[in-house]
C-alpha positions as CSV (number, residue, x, y, z in Angstrom):
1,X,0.0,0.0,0.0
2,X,1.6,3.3,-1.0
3,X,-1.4,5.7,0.1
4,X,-0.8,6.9,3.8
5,X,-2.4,8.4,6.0
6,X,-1.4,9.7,9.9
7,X,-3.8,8.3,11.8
8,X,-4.2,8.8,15.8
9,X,-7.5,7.5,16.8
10,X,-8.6,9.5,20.0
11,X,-12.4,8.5,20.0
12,X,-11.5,4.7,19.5
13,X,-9.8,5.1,22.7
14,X,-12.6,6.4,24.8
15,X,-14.9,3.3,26.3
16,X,-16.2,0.8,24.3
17,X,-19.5,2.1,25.3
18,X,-19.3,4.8,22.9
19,X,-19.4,2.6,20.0
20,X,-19.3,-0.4,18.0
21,X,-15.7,-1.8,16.3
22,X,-17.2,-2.3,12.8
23,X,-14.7,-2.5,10.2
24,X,-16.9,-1.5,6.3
25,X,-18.0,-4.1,4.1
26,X,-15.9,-4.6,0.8
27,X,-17.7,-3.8,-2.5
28,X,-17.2,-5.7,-5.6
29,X,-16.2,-3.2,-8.3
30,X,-14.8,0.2,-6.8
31,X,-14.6,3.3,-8.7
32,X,-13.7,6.7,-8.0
33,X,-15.6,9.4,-8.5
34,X,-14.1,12.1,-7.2
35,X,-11.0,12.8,-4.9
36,X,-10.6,16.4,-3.1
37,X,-6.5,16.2,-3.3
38,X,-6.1,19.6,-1.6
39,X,-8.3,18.7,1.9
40,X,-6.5,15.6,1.8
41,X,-3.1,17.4,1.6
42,X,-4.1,19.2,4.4
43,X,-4.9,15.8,6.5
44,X,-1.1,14.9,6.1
45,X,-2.7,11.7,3.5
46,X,0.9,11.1,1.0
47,X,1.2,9.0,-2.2
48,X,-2.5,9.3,-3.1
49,X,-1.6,9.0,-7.0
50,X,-2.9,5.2,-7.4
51,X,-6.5,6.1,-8.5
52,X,-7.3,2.0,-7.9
53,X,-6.2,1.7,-4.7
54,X,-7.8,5.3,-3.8
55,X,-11.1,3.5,-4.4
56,X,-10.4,0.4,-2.7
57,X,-10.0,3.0,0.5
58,X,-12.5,5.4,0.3
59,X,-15.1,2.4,-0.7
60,X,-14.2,0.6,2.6
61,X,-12.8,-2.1,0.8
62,X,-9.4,-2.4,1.9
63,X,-8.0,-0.3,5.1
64,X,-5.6,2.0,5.3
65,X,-2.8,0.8,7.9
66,X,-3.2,2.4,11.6
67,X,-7.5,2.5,10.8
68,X,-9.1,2.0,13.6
69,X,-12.9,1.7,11.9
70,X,-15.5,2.1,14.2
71,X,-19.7,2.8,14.2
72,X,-20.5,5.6,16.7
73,X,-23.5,5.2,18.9
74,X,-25.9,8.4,19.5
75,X,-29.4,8.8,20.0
76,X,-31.9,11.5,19.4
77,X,-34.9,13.5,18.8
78,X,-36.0,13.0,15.0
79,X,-39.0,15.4,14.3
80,X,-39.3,15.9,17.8
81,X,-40.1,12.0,18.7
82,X,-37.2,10.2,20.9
83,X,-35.3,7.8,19.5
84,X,-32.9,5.6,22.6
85,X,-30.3,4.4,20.1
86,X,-29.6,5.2,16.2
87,X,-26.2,5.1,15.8
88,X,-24.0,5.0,12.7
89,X,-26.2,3.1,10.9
90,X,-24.5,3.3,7.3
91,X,-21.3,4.7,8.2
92,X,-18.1,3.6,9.5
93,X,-15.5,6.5,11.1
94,X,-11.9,4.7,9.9
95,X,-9.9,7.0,11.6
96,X,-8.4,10.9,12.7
97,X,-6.1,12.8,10.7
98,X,-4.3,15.9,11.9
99,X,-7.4,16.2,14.0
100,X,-10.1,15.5,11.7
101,X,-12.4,12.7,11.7
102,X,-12.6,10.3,8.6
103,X,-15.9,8.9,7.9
104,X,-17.0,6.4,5.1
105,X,-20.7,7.1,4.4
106,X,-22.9,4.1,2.8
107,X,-20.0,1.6,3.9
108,X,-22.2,-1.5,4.6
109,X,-24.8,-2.4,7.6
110,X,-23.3,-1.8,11.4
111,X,-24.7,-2.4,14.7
112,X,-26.8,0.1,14.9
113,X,-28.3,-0.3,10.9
114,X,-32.0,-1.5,12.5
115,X,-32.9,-3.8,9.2
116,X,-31.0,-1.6,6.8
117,X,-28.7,-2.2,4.3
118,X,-26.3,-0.2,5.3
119,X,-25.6,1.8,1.9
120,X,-25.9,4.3,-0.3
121,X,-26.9,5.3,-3.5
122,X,-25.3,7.6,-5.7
123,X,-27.3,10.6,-5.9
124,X,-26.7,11.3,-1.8
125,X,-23.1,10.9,-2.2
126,X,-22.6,13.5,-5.4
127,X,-25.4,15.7,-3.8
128,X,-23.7,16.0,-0.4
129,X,-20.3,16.4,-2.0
130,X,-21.0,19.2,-4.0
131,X,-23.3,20.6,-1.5
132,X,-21.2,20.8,1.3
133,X,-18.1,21.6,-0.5
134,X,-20.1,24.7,-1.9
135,X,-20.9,25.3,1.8
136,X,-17.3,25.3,2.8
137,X,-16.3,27.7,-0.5
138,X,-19.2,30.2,1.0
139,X,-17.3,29.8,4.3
140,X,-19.5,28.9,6.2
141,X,-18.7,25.4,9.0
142,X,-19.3,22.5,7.8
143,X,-17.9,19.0,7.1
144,X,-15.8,18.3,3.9
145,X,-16.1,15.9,1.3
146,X,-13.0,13.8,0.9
147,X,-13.8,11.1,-1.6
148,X,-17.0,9.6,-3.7
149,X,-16.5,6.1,-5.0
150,X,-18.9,4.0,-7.0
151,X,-19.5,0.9,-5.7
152,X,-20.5,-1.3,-9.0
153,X,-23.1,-2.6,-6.7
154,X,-26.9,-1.9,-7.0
155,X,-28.7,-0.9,-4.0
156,X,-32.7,-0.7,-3.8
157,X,-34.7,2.2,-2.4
158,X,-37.9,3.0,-5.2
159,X,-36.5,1.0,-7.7
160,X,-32.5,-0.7,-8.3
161,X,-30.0,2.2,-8.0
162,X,-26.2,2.5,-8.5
163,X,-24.4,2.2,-5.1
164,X,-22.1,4.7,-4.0
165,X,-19.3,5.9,-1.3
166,X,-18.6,9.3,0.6
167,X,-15.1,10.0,2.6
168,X,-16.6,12.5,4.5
169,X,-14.2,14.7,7.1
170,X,-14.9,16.4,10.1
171,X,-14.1,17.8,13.1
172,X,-15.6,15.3,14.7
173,X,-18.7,13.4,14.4
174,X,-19.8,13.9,17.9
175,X,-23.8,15.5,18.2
176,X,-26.1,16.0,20.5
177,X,-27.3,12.9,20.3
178,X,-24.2,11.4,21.4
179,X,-24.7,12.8,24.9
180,X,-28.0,11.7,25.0
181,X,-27.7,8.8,24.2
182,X,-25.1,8.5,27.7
183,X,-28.0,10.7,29.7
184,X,-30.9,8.2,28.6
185,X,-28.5,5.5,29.9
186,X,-27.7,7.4,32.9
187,X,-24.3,7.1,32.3
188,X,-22.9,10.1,34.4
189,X,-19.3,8.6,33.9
190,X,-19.8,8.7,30.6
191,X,-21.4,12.0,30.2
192,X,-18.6,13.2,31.7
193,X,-15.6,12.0,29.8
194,X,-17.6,13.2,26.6
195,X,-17.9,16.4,27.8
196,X,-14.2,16.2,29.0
197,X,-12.8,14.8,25.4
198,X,-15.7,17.4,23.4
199,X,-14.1,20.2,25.3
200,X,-10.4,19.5,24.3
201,X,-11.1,18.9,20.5
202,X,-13.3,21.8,20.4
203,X,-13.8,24.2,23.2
204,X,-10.3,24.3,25.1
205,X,-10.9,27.4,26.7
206,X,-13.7,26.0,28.4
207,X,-13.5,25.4,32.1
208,X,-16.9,24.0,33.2
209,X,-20.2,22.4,31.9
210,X,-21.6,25.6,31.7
211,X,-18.7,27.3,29.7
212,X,-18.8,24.1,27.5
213,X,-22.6,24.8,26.8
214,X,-22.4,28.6,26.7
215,X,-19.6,27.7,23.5
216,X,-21.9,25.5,21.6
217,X,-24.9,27.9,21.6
218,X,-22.7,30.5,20.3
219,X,-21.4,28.7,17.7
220,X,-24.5,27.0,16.6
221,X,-26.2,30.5,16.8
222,X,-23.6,31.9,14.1
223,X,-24.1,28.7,12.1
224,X,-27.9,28.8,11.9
225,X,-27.8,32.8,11.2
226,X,-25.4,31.8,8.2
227,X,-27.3,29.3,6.6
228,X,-30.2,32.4,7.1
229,X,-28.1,34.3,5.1
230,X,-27.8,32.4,2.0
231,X,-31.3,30.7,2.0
232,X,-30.0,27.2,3.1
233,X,-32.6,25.0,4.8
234,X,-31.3,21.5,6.2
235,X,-34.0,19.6,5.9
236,X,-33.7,17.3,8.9
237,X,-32.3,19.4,12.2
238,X,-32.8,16.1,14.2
239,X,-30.6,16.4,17.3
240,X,-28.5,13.4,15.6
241,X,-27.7,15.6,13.0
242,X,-26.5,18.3,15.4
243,X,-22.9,18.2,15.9
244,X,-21.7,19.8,18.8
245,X,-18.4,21.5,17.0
246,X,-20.7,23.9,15.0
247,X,-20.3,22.3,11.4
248,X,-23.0,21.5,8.8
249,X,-23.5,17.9,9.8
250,X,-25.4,15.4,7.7
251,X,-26.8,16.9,4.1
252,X,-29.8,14.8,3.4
253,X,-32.7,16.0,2.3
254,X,-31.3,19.9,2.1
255,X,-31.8,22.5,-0.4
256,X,-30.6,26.0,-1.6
257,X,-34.1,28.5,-1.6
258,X,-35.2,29.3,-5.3
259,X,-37.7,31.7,-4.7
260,X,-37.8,33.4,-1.5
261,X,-39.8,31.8,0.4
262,X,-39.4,32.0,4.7
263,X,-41.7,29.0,5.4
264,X,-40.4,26.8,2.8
265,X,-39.8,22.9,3.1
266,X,-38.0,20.8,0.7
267,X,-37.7,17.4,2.8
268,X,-40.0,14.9,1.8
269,X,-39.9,13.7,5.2
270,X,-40.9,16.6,6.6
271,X,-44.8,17.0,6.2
272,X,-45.5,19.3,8.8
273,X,-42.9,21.9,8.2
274,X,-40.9,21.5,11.9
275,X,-37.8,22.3,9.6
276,X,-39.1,24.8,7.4
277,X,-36.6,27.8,6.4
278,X,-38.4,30.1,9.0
279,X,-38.2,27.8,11.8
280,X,-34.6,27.0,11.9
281,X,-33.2,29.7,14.3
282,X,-36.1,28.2,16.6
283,X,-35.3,24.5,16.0
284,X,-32.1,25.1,16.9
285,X,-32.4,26.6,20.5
286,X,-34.8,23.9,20.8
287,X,-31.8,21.5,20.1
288,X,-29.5,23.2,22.2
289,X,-32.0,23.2,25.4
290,X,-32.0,19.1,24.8
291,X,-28.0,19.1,24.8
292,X,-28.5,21.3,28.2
293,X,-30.5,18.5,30.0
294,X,-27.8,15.8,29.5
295,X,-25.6,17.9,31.2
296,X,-27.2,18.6,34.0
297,X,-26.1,15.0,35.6
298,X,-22.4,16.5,35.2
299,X,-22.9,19.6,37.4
300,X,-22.9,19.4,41.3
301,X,-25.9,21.4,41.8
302,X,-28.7,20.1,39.5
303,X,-31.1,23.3,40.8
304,X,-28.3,25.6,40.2
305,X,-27.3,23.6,36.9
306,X,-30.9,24.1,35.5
307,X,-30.9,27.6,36.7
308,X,-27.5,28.7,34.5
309,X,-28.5,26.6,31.4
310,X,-32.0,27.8,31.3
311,X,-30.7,31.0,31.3
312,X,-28.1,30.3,28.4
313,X,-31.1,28.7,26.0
314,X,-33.3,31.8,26.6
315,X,-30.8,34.0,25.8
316,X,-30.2,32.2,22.3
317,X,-32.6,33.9,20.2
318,X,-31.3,37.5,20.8
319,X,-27.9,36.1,19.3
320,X,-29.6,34.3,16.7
321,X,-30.8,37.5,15.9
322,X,-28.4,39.9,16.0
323,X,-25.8,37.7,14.3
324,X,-29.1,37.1,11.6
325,X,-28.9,41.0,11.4
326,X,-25.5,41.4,11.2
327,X,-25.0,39.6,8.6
328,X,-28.7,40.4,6.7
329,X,-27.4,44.5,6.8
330,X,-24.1,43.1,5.4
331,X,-26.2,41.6,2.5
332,X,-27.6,45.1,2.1
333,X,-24.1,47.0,2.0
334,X,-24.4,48.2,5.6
335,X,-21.5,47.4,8.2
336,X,-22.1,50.0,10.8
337,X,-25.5,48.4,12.1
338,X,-28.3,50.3,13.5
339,X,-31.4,49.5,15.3
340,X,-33.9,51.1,12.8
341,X,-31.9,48.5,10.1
342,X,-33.6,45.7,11.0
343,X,-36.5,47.4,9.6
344,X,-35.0,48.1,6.2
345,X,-34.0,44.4,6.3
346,X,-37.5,43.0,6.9
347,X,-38.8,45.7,4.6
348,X,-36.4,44.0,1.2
349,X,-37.9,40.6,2.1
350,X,-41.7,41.3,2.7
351,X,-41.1,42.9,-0.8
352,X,-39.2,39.7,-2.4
353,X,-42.0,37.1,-0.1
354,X,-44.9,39.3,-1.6
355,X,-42.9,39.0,-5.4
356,X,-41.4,35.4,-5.3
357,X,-38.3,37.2,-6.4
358,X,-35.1,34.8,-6.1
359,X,-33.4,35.2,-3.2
360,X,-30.0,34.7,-4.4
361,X,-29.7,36.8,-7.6
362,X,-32.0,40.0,-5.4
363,X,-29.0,40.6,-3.1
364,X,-26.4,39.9,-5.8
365,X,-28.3,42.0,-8.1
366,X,-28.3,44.8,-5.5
367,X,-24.8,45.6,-6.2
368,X,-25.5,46.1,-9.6
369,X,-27.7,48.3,-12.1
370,X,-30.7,47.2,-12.4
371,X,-32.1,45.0,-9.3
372,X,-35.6,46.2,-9.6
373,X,-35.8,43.6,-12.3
374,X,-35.7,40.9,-9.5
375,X,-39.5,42.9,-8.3
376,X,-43.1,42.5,-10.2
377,X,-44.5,45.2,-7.8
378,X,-41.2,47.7,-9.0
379,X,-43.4,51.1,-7.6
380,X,-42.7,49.4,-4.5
381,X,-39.0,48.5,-4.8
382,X,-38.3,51.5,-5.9
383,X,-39.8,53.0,-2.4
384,X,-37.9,50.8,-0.6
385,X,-35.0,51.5,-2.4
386,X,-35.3,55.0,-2.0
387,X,-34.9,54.7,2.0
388,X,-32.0,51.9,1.3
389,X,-30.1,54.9,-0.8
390,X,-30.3,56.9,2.2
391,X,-29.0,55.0,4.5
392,X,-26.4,54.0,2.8
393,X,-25.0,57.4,2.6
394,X,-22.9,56.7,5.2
395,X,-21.2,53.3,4.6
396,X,-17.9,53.5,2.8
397,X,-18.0,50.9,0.4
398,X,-21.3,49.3,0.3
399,X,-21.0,47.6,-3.2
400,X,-17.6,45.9,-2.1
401,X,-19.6,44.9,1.3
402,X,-22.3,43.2,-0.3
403,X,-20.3,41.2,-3.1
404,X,-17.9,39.7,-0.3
405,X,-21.3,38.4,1.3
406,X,-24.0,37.7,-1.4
407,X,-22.8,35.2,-3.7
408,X,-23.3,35.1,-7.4
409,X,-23.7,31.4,-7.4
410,X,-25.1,28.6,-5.2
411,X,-25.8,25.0,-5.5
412,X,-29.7,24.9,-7.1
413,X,-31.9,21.9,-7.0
414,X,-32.2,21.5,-10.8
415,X,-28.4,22.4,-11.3
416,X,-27.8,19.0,-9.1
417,X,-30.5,16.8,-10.1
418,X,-29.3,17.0,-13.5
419,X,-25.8,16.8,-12.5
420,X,-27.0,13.4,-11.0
421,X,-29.2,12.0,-13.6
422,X,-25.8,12.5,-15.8
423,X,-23.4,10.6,-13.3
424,X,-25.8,7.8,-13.3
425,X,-25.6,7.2,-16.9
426,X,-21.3,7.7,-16.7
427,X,-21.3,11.6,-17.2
428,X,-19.3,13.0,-14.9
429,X,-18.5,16.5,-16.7
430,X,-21.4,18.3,-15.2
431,X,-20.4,17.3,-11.3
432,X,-17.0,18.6,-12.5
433,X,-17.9,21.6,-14.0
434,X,-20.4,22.9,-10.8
435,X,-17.5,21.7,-8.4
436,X,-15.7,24.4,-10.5
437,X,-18.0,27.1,-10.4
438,X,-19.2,26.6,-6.7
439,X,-15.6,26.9,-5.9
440,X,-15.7,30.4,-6.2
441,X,-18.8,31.5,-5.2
442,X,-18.5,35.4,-4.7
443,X,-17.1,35.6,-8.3
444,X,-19.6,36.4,-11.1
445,X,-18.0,34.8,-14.3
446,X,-19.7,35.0,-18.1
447,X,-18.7,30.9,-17.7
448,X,-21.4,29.8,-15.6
449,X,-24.0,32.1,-16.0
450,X,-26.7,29.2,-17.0
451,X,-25.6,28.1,-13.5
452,X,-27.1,31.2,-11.7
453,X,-30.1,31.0,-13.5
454,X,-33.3,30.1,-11.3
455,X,-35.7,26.9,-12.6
456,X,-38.1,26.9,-14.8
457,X,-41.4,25.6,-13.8
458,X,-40.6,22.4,-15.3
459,X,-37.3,22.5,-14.1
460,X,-38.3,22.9,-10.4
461,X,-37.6,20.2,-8.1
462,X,-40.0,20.2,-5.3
463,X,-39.1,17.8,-2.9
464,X,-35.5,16.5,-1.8
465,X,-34.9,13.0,-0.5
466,X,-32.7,11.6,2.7
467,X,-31.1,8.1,0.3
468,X,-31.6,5.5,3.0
């Protein structure tokens, strides 16, 4: 084997408890996809040229020497209904690399698969690649795709589908769930020494329970304000698929807005709209006010415990936002934030709710010459616009503000269903050429202008599917 990579396996060494050694099931006829050679630069991985043996890795069929492959166990609240034990159903971690977490998504049935098969299909794999690796190129936290394989195996959701690998990094897999998971156990110990290793991969400043939770509501406050920001909605804010670092975890059923609307659902699993775009910043305290119970066990004084956390979870939405205003007056050229802004703000997307205007290209376009184009009602705009003029009389660049935050391209739905549909009959020059446009997102470019152009109505996809 000429591939290597530096492993030191810190989670394998916490209890057995924590997880399941699981090592991923061979597949018969790797092939890969797509390898992201400067991330794994960065994790120290050397001699990565054999393309063959690159897939035998990243598809779980052979592993890399010092792997220490393991399925992590975690519970959690999925659409608000508790589940005891989930677990890494369908992935196996193989390892840490300068810090990072190695993960093989769809890598064959674990301990904790409950009657599935373990796998993936394709479409999951390319989706979340280019979807979070857009994410990353918009800077905002989120894992990193490392490797997609095919497997040259069929797997069956609706109908036969073409199986498929993800090498997916992280800094760390650990979520919310993880720690309840130890609570519903009433494993104090264990609560404890996750708390204790969470804290030293990710918080080291931390001193207590309290400073560890008072550090993941801020960071998951900035997150979900970001996502705001460039109309992401995740589609499945489960408490499983809430890691406790602060990064995009888990990109199943997600989706980039078309239209702007704030009460719009994607997730075909979703069918009352918990997860809706609006309802994020709310979901998200909700999810942090679950990680606060599980560590109530760890604190000396429960009364006093639940006394400092509840005042930490009901002081979340005033971050949410101010960061969600922060970064919205940003979007409208204005870095020296006022109070009365958050009126403008709200003002600009009544308009573009009211107009179904596309969220993307109205705040790009604002930085250009003619963004009442974006309106139908353009007497109105142009009122709006009026006030916006004003106010921006005293910001000193407000065109160079608002292109370093609005991008000119995202990831749409059609853009990567058809980017899909093409892999799956052996085309892989459309994956290739949106992973080259989304990796420069703040950039217009006359090259992928069809790429920034909003569905039609036959083009519009509706409805966005987890892959298990």
């Amino acid at each position: 084997m000429t591939l290597h990579i530096p492993f030191k396996n810190t989670y394998a060494e916490l209890p057995d408890r924590f997880f399941a050694h699981q090592a991923p099931t061979p597949v018969r006829a790797p092939k890969l996809l797509a390898f992201n050679r400067p991330l794994a630069a960065s994790l120290g991985i050397t001699d990565a040229g054999d393309e063959q043996e690159l897939a035998e890795i990243f598809s779980g069929s052979k592993l890399p020497d010092g792997a220490a492959p393991i399925a992590q166990l975690y519970a959690g609240h999925q659409f608000g209904n508790w589940n005891p034990q989930l677990g890494d159903g369908r992935a196996v971690l193989i390892g840490e690399s300068c810090g990072f977490d190695i993960q093989l998504k769809g890598s064959g049935p674990t301990p904790f698969s409950r009657r599935g098969d373990g796998r993936s299909w394709l479409g999951p794999v390319l989706r979340e690649y280019v979807v979070s690796e857009a994410m990353h190129a918009l800077g905002i936290p989120t894992t990193r795709a490392l490797a997609a394989v095919a497997t040259g195996e069929e797997v069956f959701r609706e109908r036969p589908m073409p199986g498929g690998v993800m090498a997916r990094v992280a800094s760390s897999h650990i979520r919310v769930g993880t720690f309840q998971a130890l609570y519903a156990r009433q494993d104090v110990a264990g609560l404890e020494t996750l708390m204790n290793f969470s804290i030293a991969r990710h918080y080291p400043d931390a001193t207590s329970p309290t400073e560890f939770l008072a550090s993941v509501i801020d960071r998951q406050a900035a997150l979900i304000a970001r996502w705001m920001s460039v109309g992401f909605i995740h589609g499945v804010m489960n408490t499983d698929n809430c890691a406790v670092s602060g990064e995009t975890l888990d990109y199943g059923p997600c989706a980039y807005m078309d239209d702007y609307e704030p009460m719009m659902v994607f997730s075909s699993i979703d069918r009352q709209g918990r997860y809706a775009f609006g309802n994020q910043p709310d979901i998200i305290v909700w999810n942090m006010a679950q990680l606060a119970t599980t560590l109530v066990p760890v604190m000396p004084d429960g009364d006093a415990a639940v006394e400092e956390f509840t005042k930490l979870i009901h002081a979340m939405p005033e971050k949410i936002r101010d960061e969600r205003t922060r970064l919205f007056a940003a979007k409208i050229g204005i870095t020296d934030v006022r109070e009365e802004d958050a009126e403008l703000i709200d003002g600009l997307l009544s308009l573009m709710s009211k107009d179904g205007s596309d969220f993307t290209n109205t705040f790009r376009s604002l930085s250009g010459d003619s963004p009442q184009d974006q309106f139908l009602d353009q007497d109105a705009f142009a009122a709006w616009r009026s006030n916006w003029m004003k106010r921006l009389e005293t910001e000193d660049d407000p065109q160079t503000t608002m292109n370093a935050v609005n991008p000119a391209i995202i990831p749409r739905n059609h853009r990567i269903e058809e980017m899909i549909t093409a892999a799956i009959d052996g085309d892989m020059a459309p994956f290739e050429r949106l992973m080259q446009a989304l990796a420069s997102p703040y950039e217009s470019s006359d090259q992928f202008t069809d790429l920034t152009r909003p569905p039609l109505d036959s083009e519009r996809v509706r409805q966005t599917f987890c892959g298990t």
